[in-house]
PDB file of N, CA, C and O in Angstrom:
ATOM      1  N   UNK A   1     -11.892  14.284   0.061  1.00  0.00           N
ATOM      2  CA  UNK A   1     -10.941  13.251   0.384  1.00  0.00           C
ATOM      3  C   UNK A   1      -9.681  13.407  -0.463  1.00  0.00           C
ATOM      4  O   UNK A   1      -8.578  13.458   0.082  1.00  0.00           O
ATOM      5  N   UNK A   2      -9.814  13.478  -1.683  1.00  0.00           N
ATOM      6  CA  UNK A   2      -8.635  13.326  -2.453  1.00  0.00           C
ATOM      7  C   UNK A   2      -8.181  15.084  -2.400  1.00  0.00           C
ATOM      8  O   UNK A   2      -7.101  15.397  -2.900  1.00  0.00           O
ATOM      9  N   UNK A   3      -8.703  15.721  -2.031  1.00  0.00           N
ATOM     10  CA  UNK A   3      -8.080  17.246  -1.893  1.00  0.00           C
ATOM     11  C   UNK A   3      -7.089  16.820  -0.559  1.00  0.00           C
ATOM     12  O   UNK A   3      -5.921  17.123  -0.801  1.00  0.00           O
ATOM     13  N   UNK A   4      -7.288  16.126   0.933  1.00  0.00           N
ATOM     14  CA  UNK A   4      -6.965  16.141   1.697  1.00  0.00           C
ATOM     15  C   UNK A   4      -5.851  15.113   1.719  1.00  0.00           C
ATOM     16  O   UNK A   4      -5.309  14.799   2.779  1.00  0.00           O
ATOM     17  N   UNK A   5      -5.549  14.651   0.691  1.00  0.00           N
ATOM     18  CA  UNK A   5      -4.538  13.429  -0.122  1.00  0.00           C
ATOM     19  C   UNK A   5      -3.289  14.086  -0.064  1.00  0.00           C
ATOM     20  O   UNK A   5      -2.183  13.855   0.423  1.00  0.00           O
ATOM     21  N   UNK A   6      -4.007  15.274  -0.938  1.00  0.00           N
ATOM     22  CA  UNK A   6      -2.972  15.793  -2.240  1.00  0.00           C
ATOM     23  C   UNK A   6      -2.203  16.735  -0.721  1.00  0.00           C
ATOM     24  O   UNK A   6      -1.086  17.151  -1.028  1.00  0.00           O
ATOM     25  N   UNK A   7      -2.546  17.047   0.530  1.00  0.00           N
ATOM     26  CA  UNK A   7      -2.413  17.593   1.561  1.00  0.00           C
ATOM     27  C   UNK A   7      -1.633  16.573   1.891  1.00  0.00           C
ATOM     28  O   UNK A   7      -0.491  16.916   1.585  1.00  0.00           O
ATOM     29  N   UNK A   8      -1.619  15.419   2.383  1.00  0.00           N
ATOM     30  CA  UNK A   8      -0.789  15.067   2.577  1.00  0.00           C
ATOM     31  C   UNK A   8       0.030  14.298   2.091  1.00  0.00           C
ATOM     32  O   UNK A   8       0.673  13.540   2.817  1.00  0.00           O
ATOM     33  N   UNK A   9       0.202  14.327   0.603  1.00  0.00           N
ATOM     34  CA  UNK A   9       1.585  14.298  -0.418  1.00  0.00           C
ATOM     35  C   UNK A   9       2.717  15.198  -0.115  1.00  0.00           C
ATOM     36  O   UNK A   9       3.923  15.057  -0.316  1.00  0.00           O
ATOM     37  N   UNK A  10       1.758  16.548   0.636  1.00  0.00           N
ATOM     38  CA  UNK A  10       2.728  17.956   0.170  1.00  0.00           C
ATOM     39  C   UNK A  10       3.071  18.020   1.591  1.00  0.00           C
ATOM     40  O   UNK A  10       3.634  19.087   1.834  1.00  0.00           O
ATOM     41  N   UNK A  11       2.930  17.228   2.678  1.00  0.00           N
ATOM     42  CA  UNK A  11       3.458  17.300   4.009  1.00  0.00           C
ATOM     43  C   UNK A  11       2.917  18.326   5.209  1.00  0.00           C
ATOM     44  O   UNK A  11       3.476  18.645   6.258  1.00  0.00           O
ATOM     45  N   UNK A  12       1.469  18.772   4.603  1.00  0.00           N
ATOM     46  CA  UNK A  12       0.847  19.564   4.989  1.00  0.00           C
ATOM     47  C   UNK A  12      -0.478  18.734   5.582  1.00  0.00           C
ATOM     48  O   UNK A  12      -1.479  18.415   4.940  1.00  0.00           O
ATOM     49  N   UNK A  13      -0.177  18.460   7.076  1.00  0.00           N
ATOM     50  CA  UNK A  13      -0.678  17.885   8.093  1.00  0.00           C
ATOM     51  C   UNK A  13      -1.999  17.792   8.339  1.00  0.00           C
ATOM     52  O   UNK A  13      -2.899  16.973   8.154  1.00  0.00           O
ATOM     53  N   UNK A  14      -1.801  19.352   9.024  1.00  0.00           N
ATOM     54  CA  UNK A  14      -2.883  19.594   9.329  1.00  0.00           C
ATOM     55  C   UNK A  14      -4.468  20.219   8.843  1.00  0.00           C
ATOM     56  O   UNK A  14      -5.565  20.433   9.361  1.00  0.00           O
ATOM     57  N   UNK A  15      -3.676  20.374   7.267  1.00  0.00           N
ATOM     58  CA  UNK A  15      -4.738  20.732   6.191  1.00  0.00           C
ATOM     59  C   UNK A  15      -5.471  19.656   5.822  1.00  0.00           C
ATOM     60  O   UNK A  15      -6.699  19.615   5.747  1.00  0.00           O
ATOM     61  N   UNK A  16      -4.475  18.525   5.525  1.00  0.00           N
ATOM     62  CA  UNK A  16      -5.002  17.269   5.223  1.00  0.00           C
ATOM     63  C   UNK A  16      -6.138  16.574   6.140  1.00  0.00           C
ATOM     64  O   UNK A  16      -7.202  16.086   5.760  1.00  0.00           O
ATOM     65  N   UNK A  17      -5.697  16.651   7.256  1.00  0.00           N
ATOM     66  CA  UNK A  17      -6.885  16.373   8.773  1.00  0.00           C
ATOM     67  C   UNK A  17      -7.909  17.311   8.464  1.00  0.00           C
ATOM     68  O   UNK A  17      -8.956  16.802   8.866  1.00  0.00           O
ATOM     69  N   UNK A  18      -8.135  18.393   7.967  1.00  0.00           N
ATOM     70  CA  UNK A  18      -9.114  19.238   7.858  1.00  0.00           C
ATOM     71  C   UNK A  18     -10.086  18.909   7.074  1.00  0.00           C
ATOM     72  O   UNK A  18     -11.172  18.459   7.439  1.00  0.00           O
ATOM     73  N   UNK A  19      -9.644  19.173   5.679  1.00  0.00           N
ATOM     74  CA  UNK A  19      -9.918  18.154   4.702  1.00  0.00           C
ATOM     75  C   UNK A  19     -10.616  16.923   4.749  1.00  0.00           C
ATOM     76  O   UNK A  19     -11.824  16.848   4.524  1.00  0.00           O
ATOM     77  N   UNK A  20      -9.798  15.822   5.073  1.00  0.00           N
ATOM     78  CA  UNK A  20     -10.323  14.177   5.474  1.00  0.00           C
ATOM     79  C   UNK A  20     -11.511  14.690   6.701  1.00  0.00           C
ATOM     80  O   UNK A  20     -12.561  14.059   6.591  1.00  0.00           O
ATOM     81  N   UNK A  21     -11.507  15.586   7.686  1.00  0.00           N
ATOM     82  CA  UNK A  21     -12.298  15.722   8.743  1.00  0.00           C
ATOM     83  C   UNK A  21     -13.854  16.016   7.566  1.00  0.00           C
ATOM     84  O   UNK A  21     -14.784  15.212   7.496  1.00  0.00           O
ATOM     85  N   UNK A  22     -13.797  17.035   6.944  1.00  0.00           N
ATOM     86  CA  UNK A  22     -14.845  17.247   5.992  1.00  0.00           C
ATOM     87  C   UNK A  22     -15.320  16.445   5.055  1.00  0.00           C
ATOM     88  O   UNK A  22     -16.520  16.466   4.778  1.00  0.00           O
ATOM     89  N   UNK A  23     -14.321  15.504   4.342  1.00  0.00           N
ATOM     90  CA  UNK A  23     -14.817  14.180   3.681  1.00  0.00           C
ATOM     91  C   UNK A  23     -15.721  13.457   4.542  1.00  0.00           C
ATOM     92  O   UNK A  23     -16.909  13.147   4.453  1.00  0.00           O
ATOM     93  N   UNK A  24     -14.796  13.274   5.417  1.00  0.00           N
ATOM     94  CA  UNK A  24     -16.253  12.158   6.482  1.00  0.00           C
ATOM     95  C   UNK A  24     -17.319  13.114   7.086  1.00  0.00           C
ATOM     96  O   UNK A  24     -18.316  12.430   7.315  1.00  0.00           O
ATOM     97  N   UNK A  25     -17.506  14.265   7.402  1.00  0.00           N
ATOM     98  CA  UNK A  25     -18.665  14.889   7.442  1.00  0.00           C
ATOM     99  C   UNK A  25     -19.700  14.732   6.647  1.00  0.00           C
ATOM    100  O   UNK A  25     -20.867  14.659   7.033  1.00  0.00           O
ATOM    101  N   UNK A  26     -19.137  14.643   4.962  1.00  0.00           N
ATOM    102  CA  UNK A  26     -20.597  14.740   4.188  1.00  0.00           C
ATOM    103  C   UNK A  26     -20.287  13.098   3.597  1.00  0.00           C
ATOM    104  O   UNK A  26     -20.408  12.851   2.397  1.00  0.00           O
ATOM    105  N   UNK A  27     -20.037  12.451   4.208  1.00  0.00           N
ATOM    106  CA  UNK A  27     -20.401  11.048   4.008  1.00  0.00           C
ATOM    107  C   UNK A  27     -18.994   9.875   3.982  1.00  0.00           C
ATOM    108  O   UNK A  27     -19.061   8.646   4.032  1.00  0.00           O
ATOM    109  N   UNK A  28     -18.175  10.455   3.919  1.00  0.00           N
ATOM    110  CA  UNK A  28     -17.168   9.119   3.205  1.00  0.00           C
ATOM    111  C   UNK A  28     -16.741   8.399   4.382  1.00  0.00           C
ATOM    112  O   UNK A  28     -16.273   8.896   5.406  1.00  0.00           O
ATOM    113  N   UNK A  29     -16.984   6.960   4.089  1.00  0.00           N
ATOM    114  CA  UNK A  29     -16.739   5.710   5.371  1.00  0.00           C
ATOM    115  C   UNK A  29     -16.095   5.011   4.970  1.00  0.00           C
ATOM    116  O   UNK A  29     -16.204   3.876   5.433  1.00  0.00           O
ATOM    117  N   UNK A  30     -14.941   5.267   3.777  1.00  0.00           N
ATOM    118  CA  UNK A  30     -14.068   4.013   3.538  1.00  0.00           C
ATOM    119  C   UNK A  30     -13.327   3.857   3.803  1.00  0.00           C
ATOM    120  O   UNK A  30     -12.281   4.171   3.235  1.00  0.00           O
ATOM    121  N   UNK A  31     -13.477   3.135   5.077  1.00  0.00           N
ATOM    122  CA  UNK A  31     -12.071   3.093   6.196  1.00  0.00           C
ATOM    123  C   UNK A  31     -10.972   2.100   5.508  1.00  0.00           C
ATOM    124  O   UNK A  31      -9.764   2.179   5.736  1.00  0.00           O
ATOM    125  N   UNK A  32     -11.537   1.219   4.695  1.00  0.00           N
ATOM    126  CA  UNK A  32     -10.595   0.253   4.236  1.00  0.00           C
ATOM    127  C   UNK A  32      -9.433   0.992   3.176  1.00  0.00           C
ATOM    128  O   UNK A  32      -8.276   0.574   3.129  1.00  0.00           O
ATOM    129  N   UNK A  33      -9.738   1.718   2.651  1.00  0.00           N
ATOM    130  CA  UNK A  33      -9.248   2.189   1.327  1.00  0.00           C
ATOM    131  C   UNK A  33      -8.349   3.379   2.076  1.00  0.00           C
ATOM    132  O   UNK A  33      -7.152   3.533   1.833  1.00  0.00           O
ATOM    133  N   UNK A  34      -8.943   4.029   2.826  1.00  0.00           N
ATOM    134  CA  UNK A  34      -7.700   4.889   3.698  1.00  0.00           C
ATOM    135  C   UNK A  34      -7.009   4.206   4.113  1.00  0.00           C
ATOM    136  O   UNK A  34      -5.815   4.321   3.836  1.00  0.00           O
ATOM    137  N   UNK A  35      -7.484   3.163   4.990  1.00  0.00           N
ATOM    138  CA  UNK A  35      -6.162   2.392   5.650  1.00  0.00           C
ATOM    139  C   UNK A  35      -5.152   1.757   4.605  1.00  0.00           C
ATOM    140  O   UNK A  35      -4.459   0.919   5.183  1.00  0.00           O
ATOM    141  N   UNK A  36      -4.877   1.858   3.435  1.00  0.00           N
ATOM    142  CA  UNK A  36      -4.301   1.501   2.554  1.00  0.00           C
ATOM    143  C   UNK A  36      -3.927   2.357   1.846  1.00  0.00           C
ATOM    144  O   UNK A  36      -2.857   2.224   1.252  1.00  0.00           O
ATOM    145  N   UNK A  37      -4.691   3.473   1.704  1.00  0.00           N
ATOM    146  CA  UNK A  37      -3.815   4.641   0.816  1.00  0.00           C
ATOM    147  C   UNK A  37      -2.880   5.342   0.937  1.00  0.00           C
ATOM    148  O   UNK A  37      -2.734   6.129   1.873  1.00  0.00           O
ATOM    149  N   UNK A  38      -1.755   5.102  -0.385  1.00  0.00           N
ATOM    150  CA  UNK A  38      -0.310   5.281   0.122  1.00  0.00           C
ATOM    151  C   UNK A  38      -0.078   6.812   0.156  1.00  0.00           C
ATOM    152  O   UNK A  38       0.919   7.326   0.661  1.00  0.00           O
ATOM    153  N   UNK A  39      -1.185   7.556  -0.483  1.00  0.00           N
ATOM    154  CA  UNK A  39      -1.195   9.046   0.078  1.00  0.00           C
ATOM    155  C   UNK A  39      -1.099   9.668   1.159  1.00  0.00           C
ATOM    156  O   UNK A  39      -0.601  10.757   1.442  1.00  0.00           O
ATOM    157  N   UNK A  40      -1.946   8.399   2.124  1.00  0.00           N
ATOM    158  CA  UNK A  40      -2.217   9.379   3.500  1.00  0.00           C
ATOM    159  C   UNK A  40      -1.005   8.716   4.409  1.00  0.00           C
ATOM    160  O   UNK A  40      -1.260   8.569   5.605  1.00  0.00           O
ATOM    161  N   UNK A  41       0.234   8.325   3.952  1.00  0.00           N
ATOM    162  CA  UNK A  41       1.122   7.598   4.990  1.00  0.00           C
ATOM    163  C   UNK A  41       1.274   8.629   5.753  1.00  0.00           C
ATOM    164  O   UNK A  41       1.027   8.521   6.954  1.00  0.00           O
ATOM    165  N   UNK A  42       1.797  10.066   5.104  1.00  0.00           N
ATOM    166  CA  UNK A  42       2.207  11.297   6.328  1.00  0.00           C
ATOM    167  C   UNK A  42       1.222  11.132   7.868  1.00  0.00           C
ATOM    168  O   UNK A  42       1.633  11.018   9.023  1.00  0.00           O
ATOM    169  N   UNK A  43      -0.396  11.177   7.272  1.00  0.00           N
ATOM    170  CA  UNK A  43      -1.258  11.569   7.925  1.00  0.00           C
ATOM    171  C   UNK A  43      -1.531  10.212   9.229  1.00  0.00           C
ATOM    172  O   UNK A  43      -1.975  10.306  10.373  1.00  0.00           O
ATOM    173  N   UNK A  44      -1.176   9.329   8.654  1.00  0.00           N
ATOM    174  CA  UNK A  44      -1.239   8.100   9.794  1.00  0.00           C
ATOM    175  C   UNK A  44      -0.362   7.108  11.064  1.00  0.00           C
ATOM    176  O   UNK A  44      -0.546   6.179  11.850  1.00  0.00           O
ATOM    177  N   UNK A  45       1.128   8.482  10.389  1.00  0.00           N
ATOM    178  CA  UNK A  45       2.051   8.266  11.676  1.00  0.00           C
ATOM    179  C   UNK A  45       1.865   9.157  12.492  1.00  0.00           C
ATOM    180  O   UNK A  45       2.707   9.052  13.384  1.00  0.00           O
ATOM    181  N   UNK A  46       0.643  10.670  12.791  1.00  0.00           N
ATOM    182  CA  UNK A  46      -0.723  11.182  13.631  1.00  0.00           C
ATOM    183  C   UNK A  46      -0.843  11.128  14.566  1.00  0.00           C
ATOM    184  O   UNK A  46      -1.065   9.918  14.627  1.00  0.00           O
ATOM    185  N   UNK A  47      -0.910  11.514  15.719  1.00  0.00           N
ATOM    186  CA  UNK A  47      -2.027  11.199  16.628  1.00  0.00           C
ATOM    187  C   UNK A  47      -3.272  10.941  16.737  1.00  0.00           C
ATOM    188  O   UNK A  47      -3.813  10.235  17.588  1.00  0.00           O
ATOM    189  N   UNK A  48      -3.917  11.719  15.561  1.00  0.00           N
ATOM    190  CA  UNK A  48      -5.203  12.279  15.326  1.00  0.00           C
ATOM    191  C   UNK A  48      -5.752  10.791  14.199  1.00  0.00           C
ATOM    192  O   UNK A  48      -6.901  10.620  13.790  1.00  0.00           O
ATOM    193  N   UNK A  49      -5.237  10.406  14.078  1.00  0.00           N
ATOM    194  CA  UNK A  49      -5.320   9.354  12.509  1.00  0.00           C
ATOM    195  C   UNK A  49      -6.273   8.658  13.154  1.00  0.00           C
ATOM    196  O   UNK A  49      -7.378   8.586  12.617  1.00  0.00           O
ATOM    197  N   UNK A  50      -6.018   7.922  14.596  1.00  0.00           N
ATOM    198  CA  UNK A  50      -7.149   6.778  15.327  1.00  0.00           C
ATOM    199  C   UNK A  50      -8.296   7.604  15.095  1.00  0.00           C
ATOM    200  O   UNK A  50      -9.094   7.122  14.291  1.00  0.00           O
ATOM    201  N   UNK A  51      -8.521   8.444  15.461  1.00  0.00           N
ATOM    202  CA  UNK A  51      -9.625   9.507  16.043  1.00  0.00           C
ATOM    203  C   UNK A  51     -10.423   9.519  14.797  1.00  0.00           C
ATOM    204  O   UNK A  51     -11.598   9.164  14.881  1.00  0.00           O
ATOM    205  N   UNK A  52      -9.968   9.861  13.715  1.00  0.00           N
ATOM    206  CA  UNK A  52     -10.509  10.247  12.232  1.00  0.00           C
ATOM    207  C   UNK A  52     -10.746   8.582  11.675  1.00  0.00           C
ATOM    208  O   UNK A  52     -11.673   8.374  10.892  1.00  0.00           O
ATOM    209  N   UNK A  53      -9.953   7.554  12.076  1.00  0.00           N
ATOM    210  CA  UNK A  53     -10.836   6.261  11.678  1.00  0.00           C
ATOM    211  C   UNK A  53     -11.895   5.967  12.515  1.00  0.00           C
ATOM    212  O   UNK A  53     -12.500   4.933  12.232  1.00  0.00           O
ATOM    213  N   UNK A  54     -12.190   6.446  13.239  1.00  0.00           N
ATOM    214  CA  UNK A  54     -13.145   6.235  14.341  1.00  0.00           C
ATOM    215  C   UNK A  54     -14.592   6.642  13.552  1.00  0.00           C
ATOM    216  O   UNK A  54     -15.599   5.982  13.296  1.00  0.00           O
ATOM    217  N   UNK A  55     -14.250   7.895  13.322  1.00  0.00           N
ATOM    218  CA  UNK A  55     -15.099   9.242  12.079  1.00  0.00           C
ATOM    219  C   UNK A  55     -15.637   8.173  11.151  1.00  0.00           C
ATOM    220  O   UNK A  55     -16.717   7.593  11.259  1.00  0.00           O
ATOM    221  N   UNK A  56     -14.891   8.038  10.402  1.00  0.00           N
ATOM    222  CA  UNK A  56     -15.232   7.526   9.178  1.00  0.00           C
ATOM    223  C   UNK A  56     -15.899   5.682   9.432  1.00  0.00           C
ATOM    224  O   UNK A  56     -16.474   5.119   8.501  1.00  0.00           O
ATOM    225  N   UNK A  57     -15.728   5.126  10.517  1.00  0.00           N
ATOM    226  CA  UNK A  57     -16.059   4.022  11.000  1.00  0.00           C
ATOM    227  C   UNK A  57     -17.885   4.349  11.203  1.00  0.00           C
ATOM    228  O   UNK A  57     -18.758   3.566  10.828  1.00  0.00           O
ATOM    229  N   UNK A  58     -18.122   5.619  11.845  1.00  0.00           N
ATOM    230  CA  UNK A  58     -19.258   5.827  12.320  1.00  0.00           C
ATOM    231  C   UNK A  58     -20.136   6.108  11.265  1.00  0.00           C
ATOM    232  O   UNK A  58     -21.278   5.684  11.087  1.00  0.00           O
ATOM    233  N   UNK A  59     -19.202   7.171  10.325  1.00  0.00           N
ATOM    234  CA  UNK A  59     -19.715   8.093   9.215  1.00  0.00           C
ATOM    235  C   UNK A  59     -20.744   7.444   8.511  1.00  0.00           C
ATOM    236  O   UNK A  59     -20.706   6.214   8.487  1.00  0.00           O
ATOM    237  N   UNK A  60     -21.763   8.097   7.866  1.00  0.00           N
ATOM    238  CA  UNK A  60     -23.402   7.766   7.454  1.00  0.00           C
ATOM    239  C   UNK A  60     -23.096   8.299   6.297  1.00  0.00           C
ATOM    240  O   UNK A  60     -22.305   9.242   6.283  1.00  0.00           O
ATOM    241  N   UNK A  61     -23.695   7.772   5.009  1.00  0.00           N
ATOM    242  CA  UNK A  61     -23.902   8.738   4.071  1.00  0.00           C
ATOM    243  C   UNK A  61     -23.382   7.647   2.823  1.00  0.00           C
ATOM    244  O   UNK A  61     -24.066   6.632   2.692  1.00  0.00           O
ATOM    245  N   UNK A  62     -22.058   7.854   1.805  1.00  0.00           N
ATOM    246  CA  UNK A  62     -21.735   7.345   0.790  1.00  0.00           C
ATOM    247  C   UNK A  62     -21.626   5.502   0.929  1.00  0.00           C
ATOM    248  O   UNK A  62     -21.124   5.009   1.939  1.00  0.00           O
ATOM    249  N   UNK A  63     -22.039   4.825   0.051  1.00  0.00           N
ATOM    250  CA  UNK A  63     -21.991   3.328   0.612  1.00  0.00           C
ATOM    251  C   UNK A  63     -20.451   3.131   0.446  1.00  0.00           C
ATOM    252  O   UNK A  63     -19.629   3.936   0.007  1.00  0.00           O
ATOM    253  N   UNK A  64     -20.241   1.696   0.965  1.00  0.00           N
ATOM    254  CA  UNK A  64     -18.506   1.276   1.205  1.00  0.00           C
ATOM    255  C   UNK A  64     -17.991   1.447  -0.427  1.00  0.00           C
ATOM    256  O   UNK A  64     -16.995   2.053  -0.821  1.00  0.00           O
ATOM    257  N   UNK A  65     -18.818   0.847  -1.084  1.00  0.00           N
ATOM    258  CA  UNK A  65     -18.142   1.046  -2.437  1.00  0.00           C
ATOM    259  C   UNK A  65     -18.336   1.961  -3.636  1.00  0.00           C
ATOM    260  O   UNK A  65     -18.240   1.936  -4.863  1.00  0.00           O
ATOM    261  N   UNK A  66     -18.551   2.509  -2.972  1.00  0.00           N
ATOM    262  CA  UNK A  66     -18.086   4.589  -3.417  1.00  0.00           C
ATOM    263  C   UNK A  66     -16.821   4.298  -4.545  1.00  0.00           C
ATOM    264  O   UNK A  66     -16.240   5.244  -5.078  1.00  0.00           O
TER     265      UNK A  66
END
């Protein structure tokens, strides 16, 4: 997650989606804390941004307060 941050600090899109895509693979569901993190602003004016809260909405694994 925070690798896919620092991705999109540096305006690098689609690394960052890669990244965040693999965070929520091995567990991370904190949709609240993305939707607020001022890191991922690049990543959530997106197309793809709904799609990946969707991910992490479903996502199994780390509890909310990780």
């Amino acid at each position: 997650y925070d690798l896919g941050c620092m991705d999109a600090i540096d305006g690098k899109v689609d690394e960052a989606f890669r990244k965040l895509r693999r965070a929520v693979a091995l567990g991370m569901n904190r949709v609240a804390h993305a939707l607020a993190d001022a890191d991922l602003e690049a990543v959530r004016r997106d197309k793809r941004w709904a799609g990946l809260v969707k991910q992490m909405h479903d996502a199994q694994g780390l509890p909310p307060e990780f």
